[in-house]
C-alpha positions, -999 to 999 in steps of 0.1 A, spaced: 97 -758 -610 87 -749 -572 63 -722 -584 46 -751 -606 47 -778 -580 28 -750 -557 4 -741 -581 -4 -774 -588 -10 -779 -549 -30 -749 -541 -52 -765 -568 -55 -794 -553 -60 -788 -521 -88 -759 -537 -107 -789 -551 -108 -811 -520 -117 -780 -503 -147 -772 -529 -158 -812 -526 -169 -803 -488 -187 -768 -499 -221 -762 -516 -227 -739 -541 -258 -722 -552 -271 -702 -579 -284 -667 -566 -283 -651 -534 -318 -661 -521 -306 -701 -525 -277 -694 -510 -284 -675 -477 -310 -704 -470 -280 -729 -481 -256 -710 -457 -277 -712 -428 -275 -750 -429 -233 -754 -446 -208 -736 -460 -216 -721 -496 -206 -705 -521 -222 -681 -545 -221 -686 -582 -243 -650 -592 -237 -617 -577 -268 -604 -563 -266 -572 -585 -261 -592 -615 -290 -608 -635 -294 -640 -631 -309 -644 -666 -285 -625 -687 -251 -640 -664 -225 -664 -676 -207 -685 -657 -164 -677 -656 -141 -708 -662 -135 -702 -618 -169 -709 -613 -172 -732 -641 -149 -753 -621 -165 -741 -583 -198 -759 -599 -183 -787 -609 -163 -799 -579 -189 -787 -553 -202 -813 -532 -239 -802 -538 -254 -777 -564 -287 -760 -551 -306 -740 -576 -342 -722 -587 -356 -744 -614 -342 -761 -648 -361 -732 -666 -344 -702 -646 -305 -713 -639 -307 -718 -684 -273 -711 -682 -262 -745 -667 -281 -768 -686 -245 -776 -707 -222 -775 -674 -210 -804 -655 -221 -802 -619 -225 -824 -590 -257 -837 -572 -281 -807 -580 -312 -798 -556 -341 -775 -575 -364 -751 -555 -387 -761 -580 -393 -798 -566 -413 -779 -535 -439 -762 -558 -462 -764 -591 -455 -731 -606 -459 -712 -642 -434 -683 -627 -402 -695 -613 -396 -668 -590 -406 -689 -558 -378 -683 -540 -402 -654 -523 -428 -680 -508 -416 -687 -476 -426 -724 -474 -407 -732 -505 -374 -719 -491 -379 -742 -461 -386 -772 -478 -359 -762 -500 -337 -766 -465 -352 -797 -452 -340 -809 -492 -301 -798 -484 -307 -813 -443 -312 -846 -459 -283 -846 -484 -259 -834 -453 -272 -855 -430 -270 -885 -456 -229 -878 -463 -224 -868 -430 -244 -892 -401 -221 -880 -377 -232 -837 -380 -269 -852 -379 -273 -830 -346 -258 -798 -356 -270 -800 -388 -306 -806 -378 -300 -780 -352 -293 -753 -379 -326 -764 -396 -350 -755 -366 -330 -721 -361 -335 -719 -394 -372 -727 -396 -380 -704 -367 -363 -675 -383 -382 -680 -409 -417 -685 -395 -412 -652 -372 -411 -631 -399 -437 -647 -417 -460 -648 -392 -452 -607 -388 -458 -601 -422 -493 -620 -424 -503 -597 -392 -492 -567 -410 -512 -575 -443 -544 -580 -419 -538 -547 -401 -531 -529 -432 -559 -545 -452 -558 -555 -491 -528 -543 -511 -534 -543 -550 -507 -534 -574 -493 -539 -605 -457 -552 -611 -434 -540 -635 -419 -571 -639 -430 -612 -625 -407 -611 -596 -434 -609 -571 -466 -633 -580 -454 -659 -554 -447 -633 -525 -479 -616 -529 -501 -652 -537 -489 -661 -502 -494 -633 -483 -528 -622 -501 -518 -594 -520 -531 -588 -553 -513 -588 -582 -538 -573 -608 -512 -578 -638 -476 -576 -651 -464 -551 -671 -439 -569 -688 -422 -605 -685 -389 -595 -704 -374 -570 -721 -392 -533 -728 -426 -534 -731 -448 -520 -762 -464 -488 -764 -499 -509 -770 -491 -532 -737 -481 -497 -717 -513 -480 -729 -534 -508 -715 -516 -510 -683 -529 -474 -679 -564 -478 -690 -566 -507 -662 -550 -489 -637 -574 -461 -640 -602 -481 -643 -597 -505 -616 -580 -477 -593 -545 -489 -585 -520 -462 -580 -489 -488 -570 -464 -498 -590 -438 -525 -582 -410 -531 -597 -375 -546 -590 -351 -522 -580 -320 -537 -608 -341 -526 -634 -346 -492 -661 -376 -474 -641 -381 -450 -673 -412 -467 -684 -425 -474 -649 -422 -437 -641 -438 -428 -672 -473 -452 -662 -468 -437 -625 -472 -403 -638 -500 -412 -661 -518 -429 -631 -509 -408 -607 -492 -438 -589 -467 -448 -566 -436 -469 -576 -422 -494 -551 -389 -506 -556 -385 -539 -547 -353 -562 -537 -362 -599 -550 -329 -613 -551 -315 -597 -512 -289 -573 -525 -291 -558 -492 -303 -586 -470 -273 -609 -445 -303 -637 -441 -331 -649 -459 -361 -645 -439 -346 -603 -440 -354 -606 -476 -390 -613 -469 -390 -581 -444 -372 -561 -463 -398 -566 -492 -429 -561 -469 -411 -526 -457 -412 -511 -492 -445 -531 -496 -460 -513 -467 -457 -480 -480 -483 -485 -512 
């Protein structure tokens, strides 16, 4: 009976905990979630986010969080049937086709101004430290992204061709050019790999990017026919502690096409 009546309070005192936490989808949306409250992750970063389903813990994590932050309605699929709580979508700070925008560095900081005004909203009386975690935020942020757009200039024009959509909105903003996608999902055909290596030859790319979670077989296979380079890329900061290192650790592997 006293092993019950513990239980039973460890989960209560779990839920009134979760009510004060926020809880995002994928690591991007969290580290920029974190740098403003506490969070929790739902998706591990080496897990993908399309294929994941949600465990009855965080089932329950989603539910009872005081705020849900997430990419779009069309990427976080999954949790269209789940209960959740007040729910803030990347998405509302762009018009997009691909929903990858969590790599455009202006959408993850209106993204942040989004969560400042739900905190500061519930909680008047954190307005100062809250909004002082935005500007620290914010000038992380810009630092790096200013870096990066001097790099691009000194470097000059960067074309490539992804393996995979990950990267349209990071390379529309910092001028790169994406000359196609290999494939949006799933294995491409031998047709659709045949053209990628006409165009590559014709239009003389010789990079390759491609996420670093995914089968390389059929990338290799177009770097050897092309005689190209492959660049494997982190989208969703595996191996980033803050956002805006996302962004630099991108332009590192980016730099060496």
């Amino acid at each position: 009976m006293k092993k019950i009546m513990l239980l039973a309070m460890l989960l209560i005192f779990g839920c009134i905990a979760q009510h004060n936490k926020i809880v995002a989808s994928i690591k991007p949306v969290y580290l920029i979630s974190k740098s403003l409250w506490e969070t929790e992750l739902l998706i591990p970063p080496n897990s993908n986010p399309h294929l994941w389903e949600p465990t009855p813990a965080k089932t329950i994590a989603l539910k009872t969080a005081l705020l849900y932050v997430r990419v779009a309605p069309d990427f976080e699929e999954w949790d269209s049937d789940l209960e959740r709580p007040f729910t803030i979508n990347m998405s509302d700070c762009i018009e997009y086709k691909n929903p990858h925008i969590w790599l455009d560095p202006s959408v993850a900081k209106c993204t942040a101004k989004q969560i400042r005004d739900v905190l500061v909203k519930k909680y008047p009386d954190k307005k100062e430290e809250i909004d002082k975690r935005l500007n620290k935020f914010y000038t992380e942020v810009d630092e790096v992204d200013e870096y990066i757009k001097n790099r691009v200039k000194e470097k000059g024009k960067i074309r490539y061709v992804a393996y995979n959509p990950a990267f349209t909105h990071f390379a529309k903003h910092y001028g790169l050019e994406e000359v196609a996608v290999v494939t949006k999902q799933g294995e491409p055909s031998l047709k659709r790999i045949n053209e990628i290596i006409d165009l590559m030859k014709k239009e003389d790319i010789h990079c390759i990017f491609i996420s670093k979670m995914l089968n390389d077989d059929v990338a290799k296979q177009i770097a050897i026919e092309t005689n190209s380079k492959i660049i494997y890329l982190d989208p969703l900061g595996e191996d980033a502690i803050t956002y805006p290192e996302i962004l630099l650790n991108m332009w590192k592997e980016i730099e060496k096409c």
